[in-house]
C-alpha positions in Angstrom: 153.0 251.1 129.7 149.5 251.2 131.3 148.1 247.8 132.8 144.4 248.0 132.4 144.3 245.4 135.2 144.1 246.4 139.1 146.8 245.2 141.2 146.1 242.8 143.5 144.4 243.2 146.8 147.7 242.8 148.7 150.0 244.6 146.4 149.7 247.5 149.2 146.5 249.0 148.9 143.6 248.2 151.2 140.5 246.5 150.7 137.7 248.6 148.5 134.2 247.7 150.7 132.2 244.9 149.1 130.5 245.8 145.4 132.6 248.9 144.5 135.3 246.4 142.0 138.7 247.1 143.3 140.7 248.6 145.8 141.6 251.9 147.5 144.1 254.3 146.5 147.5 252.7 148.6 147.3 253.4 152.3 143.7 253.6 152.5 143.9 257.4 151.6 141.7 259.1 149.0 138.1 258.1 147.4 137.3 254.8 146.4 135.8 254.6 142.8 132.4 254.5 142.1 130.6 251.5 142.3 130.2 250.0 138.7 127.7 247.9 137.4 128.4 244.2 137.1 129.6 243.3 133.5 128.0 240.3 131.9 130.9 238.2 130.9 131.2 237.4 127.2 133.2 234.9 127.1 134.3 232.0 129.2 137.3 232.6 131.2 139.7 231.0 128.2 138.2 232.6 125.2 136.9 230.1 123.7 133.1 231.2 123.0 130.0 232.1 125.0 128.8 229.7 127.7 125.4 228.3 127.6 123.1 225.5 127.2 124.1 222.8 125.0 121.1 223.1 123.2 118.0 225.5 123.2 114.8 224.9 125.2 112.8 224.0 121.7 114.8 221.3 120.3 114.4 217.2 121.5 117.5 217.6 123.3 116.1 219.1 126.6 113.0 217.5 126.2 113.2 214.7 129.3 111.6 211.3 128.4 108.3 211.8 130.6 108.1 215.1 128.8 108.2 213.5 125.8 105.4 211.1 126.7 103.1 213.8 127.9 103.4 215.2 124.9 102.5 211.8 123.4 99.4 211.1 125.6 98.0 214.8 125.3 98.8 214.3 120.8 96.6 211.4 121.3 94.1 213.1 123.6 93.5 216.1 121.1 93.0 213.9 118.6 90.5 212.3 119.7 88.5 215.3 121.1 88.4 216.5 118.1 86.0 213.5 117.0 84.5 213.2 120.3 84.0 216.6 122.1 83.0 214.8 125.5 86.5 213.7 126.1 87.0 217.6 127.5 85.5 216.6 130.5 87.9 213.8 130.9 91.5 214.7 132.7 94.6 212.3 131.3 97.0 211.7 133.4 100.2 209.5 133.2 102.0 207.7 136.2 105.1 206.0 136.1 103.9 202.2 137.3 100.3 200.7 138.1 99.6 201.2 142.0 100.9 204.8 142.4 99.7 207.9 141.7 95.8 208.2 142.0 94.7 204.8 141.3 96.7 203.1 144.2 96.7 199.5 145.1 93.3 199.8 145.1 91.5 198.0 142.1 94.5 196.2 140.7 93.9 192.2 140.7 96.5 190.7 142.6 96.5 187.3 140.2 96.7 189.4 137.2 100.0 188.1 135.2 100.4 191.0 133.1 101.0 194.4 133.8 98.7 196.7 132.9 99.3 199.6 130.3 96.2 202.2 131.2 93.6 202.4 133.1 90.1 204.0 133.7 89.1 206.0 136.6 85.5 206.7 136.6 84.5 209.6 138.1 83.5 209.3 141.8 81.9 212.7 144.0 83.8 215.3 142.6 86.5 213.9 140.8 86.0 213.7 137.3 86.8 210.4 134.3 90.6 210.2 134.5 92.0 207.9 132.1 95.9 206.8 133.2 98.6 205.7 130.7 101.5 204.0 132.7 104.7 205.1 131.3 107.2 202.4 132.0 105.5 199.8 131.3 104.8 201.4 128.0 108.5 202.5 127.3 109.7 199.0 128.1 107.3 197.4 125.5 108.7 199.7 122.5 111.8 200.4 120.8 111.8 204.0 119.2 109.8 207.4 119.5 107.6 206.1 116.8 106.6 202.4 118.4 106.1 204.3 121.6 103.6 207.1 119.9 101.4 203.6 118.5 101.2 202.4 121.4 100.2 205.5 123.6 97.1 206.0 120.8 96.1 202.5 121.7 95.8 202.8 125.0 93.9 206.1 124.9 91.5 204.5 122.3 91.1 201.3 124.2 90.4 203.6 127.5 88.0 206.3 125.5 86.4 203.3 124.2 85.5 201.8 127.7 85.4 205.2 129.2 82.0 205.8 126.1 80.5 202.0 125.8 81.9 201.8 122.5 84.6 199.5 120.5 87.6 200.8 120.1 87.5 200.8 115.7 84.7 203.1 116.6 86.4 205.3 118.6 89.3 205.8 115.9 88.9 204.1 112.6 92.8 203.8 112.3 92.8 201.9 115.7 94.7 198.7 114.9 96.0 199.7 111.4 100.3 200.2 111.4 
């Protein structure tokens, strides 16, 4: 009976050099086989299905939770351009916590007893409007994917809105509205 797998390395024979996939005939004498191209394995090593990610790149799963509100502050952002075509000239940015990231201390009232949830950045030389959205304190004010998506509109509008001169209803009309 034929045993399709190779004997182990000290079952007599020597060695085969490094890459080539097995050993030498026994005693070192004779060719050494050709070296073969790596296999991709199939299967994991007790054949019980393909190994992988548990989920694919596309689906919430794999999305992390800053992703997520990235994607949140950029939904609101294009929104609003839409209505307000100057806004492309305006870079949104979220940091994790007020006083890190580009604003710094710097500007933050020390006797201020709330914490902040955005903040506008006028431009200064060459740096352009930035409007900040502070994710933590955002996340810890709301409970689900939906609150969160409410509240990170709000912001934007309340920034855009000091950011143009304008009131916030008149920046969005649903500004406000559940």
């Amino acid at each position: 009976m034929d045993n399709p797998v190779p004997p182990p390395a000290d079952a007599g024979g020597t060695p085969a050099p490094a890459g080539t996939g097995g050993t030498t005939t026994p005693g070192g004498a004779g060719r050494s086989p050709a070296p073969a191209e790596p296999r991709p394995r199939r299967r994991d090593r007790h054949g019980r299905g393909m190994r992988g990610p548990v989920a694919p790149p596309q689906v919430p799963l794999s999305v992390s939770r800053a992703d997520a509100f990235v994607d949140l502050v950029y939904d609101s952002r294009d929104r609003l351009e839409r209505r307000w075509p100057q806004l492309a000239d305006v870079d949104f940015l979220v940091v994790e916590v007020p006083g890190f990231g580009p604003d710094g201390a710097a500007g933050l009232p020390d006797d201020e007893e709330t914490v902040p949830l955005g903040r506008l950045l006028p431009a200064d030389g060459d740096r352009r409007d930035q409007v900040l959205v502070y994710r933590r304190p955002v996340e810890i004010r709301t409970k689900n994917r939906d609150e969160r998506a409410l509240l990170v509109h709000e912001v934007v509008v309340e920034q855009v809105a000091e950011l143009l001169g304008l009131a916030p209803e008149s920046v969005d009309p649903r500004y406000g509205q559940d």
